[in-house]
N, C-alpha and C positions, 0 to 999 in steps of 0.2 A: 466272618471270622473274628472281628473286632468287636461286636457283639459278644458274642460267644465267653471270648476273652475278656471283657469286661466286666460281664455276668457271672463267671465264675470267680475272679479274682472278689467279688463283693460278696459274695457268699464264702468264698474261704474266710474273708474280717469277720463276718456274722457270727462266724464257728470258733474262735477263737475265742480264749480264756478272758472274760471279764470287758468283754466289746460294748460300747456304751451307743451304737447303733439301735435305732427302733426295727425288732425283725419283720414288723408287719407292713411297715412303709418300704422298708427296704425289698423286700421279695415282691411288694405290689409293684414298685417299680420297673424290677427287674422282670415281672411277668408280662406287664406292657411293651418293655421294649422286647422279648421275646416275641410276644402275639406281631410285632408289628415284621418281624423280618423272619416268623414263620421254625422258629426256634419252640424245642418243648422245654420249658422249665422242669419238669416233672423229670424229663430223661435226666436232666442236667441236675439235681439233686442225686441223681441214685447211680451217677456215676464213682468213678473210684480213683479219682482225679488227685487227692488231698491225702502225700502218704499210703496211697494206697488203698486207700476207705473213702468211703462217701459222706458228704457232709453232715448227712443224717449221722453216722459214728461218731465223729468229733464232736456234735451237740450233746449227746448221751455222755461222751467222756468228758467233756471238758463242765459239764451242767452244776450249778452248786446243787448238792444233795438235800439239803435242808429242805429245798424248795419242791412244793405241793407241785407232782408233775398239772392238773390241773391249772396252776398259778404259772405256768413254763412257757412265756409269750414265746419263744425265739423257736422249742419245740414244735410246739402248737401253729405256729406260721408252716414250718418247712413239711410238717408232714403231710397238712391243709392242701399246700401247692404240690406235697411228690407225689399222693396217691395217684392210683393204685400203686403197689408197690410191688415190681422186681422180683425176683429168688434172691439176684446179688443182693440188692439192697435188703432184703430182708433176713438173709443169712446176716449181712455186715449188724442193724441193728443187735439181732440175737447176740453178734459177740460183742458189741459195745454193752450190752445190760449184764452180760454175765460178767465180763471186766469189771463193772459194778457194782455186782451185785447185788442189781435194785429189783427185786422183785414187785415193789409198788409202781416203779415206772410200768415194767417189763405186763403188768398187769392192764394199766394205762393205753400200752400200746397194742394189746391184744385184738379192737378191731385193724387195726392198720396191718397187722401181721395173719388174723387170720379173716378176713371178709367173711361174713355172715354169709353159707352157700346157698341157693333161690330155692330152694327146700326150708334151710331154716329161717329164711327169710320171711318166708310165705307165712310158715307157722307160728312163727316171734313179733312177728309185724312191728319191731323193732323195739321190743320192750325190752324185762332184764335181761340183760347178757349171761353168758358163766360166771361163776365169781369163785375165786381160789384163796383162801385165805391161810397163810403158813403161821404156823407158831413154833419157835426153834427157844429153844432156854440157853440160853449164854453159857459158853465152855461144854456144852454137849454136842455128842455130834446127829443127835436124833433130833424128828423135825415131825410135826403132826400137818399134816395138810387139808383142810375142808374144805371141799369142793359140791357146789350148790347148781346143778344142770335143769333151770327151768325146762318143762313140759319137755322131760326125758324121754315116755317111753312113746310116745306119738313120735317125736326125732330119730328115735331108735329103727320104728317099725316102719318111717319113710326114708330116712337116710342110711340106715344099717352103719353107721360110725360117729363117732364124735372124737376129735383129738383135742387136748388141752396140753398147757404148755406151762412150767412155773421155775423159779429159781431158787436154789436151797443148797445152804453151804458149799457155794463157790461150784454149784454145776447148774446145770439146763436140765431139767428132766423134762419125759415126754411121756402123758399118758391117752393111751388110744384103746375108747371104751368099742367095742362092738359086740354084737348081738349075744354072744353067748361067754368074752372073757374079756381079761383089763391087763394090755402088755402097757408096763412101765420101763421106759429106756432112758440112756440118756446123750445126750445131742453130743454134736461138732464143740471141740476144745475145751468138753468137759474129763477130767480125769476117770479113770475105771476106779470102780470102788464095788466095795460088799454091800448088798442090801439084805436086810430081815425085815421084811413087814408086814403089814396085817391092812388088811379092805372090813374097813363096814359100810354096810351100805344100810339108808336110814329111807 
């Protein structure tokens, strides 16, 4: 228990605004003294211990923006040691990015939210991923989205689904291609809104 307690109070400093802690020493640590008294770190990240979110949340809010989530040592640590991840924690992450509005994180973290399934695994062999890319013009409220599904219709005709996930003026959309049509919704804690749109597919 004083374990426990120990380890989680050092991961709350991690997650806090402008912590001058190294995250990768700091969670190696804590992983070792986890391993040694039989403790999962992983649990203990995706718990909801911290205000009620998990410390995975706090790192997304509290993160400077500027910074290239690839350049995001402290991110890059906790998610290394939480995977796999949760529904909780993966619900929590989605609303920490949409709080944000960072669709380049939120893009970042897409294997960690969606694991490549042994289907697309098998067929990808872990090459490109999806890639989403938004372009929204400043003071408008329309938003073009391009979305690039390496070796589509071979995943199509083994997996019969694909869902993708992206952020755009202040909501979560969710798009889920399958075999014969393309439902666009939008997720938990995003507001109702009007859509018009139009699909071309290339």
């Amino acid at each position: 228990r004083e374990v426990k307690a120990t380890v989680t109070a050092l991961i709350r400093d991690l997650v806090r605004p402008a912590s001058n802690a190294s995250p990768a020493a700091v969670l190696e640590s804590c992983a070792g003294a986890c391993r040694s008294y039989s403790i999962s770190l992983s649990s203990l990240l995706q718990e909801t211990y911290i205000e009620s979110h998990t410390p995975l949340y706090w790192a997304i809010v509290n993160r400077q923006a500027s910074l290239p989530p690839t350049d995001d040592a402290l991110l890059n640590a906790l998610f290394s040691h939480a995977r796999p991840l949760g529904s909780t924690a993966c619900a929590d992450v989605r609303h920490a990015c949409l709080i944000t509005s960072d669709q380049v994180l939120f893009q970042h973290l897409q294997p960690f939210l969606h694991p490549p399934s042994a289907t697309d695994d098998m067929i990808l062999a872990g090459g490109q991923p999806d890639t989403i890319v938004l372009t929204a013009a400043p003071g408008e409220s329309a938003f073009a989205v391009d979305i690039q599904i390496p070796l589509f219709q071979k995943r199509m005709h083994m997996g019969r689904k694909i869902l993708l996930e992206f952020i755009a003026r202040g909501r979560l959309w969710l798009v889920e291609r399958g075999q014969w049509c393309v439902k666009l919704r939008i997720a938990p804690h995003s507001a109702p809104t009007y859509v018009d749109s139009q699909l071309v597919v290339e």
